[in-house]
ROLO-32778 format. One record per residue: residue in three letters; x negated, y negated, z of N, C-alpha, C, O in turn. Coordinates in steps of 0.05 Angstrom, whole numbers, plus 5000, padded with zeros to 4 digits. Atoms other than C-alpha are relative to their C-alpha. Example, Ala and Ser with C-alpha at 12.3 -4.5 7.8 and 13.67 -1.06 7.14 Angstrom:
2
ala498250245000475450905156498249765000496149765013 ser501650244999472750215143501549785014500549565018 
***
This chain:
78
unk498350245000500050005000498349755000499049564986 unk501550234999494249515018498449984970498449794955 unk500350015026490849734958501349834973500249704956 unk498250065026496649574909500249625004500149494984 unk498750214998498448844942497049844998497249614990 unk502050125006490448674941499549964966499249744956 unk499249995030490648854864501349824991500349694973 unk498250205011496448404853499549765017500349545011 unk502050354994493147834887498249854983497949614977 unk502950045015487047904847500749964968499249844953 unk497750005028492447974778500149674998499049514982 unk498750255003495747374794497449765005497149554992 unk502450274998489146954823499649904969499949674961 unk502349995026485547124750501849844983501149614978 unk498150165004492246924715500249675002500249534982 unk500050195002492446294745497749884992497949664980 unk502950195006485346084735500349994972500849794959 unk499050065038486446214661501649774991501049594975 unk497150265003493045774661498149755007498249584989 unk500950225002488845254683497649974990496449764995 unk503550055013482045324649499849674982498049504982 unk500450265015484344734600500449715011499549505001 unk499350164980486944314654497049895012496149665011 unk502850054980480244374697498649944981497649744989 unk502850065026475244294628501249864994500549725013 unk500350205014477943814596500449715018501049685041 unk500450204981477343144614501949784993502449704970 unk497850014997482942774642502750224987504750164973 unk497749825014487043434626501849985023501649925047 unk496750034975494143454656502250234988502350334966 unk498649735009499443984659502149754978502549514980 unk498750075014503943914598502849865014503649885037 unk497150144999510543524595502450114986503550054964 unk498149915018515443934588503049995001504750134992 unk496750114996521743534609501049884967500049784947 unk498250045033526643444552498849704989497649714967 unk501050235000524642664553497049974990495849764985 unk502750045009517842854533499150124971496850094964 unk499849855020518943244470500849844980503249794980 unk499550235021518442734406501850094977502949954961 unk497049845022523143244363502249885006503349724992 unk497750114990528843144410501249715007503649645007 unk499850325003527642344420500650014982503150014982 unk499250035033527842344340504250004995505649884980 unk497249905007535242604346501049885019503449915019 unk498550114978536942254404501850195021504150185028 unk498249814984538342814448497349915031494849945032 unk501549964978536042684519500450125027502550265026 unk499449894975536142924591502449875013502949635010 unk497549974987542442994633500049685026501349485030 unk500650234981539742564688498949684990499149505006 unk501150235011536541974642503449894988504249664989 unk497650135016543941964604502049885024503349675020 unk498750074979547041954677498649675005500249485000 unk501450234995542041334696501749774985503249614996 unk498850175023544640954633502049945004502949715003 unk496250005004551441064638501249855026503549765026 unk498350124973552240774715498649725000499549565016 unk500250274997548640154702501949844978502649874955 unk496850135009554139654695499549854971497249854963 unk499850035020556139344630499649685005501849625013 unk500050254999554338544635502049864986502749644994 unk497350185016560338374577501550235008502250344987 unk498149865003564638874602501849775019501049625036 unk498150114983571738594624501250115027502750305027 unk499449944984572938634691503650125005505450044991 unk496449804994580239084717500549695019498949555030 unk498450144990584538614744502150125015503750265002 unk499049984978588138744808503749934992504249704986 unk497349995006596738854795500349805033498949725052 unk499150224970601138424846501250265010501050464997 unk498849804985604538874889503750054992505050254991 unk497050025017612038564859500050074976502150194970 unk501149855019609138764796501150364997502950444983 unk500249764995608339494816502950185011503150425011 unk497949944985615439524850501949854987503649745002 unk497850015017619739334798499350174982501450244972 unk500849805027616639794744501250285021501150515012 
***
């Protein structure tokens, strides 16, 4: 049992060192960007992330017309 879980330590260590070999050598390397927002295909088409379209969408409209408040006699004859 100790055998097997030292093995798969030593799997996954090697693994990761690989995943980052280009990270660590190159200079200023950085892990990729792989949020939707960073992919210049999907900008092209205008498709973006859930949370960036959310952002957008709740900041208020500067020419939008404000709702106007009913009277209460209004409301109680209809």
């Amino acid at each position: 049992m100790l055998k097997i879980l030292l093995i798969t330590i030593i799997i996954v260590a090697i693994c990761v060192a690989l995943l980052s070999v280009n990270i660590l050598l190159k200079k200023g390397g950085r892990f990729p960007n792989t949020h939707v927002s960073g992919n210049k295909a999907l900008r092209r088409k205008g498709i973006g992330c859930v949370q960036s379209q959310d952002r957008e969408a709740q900041i208020l409209n500067p020419h939008a017309i404000p709702e106007q408040k009913r009277n209460s006699k209004e409301d109680n004859i209809n």
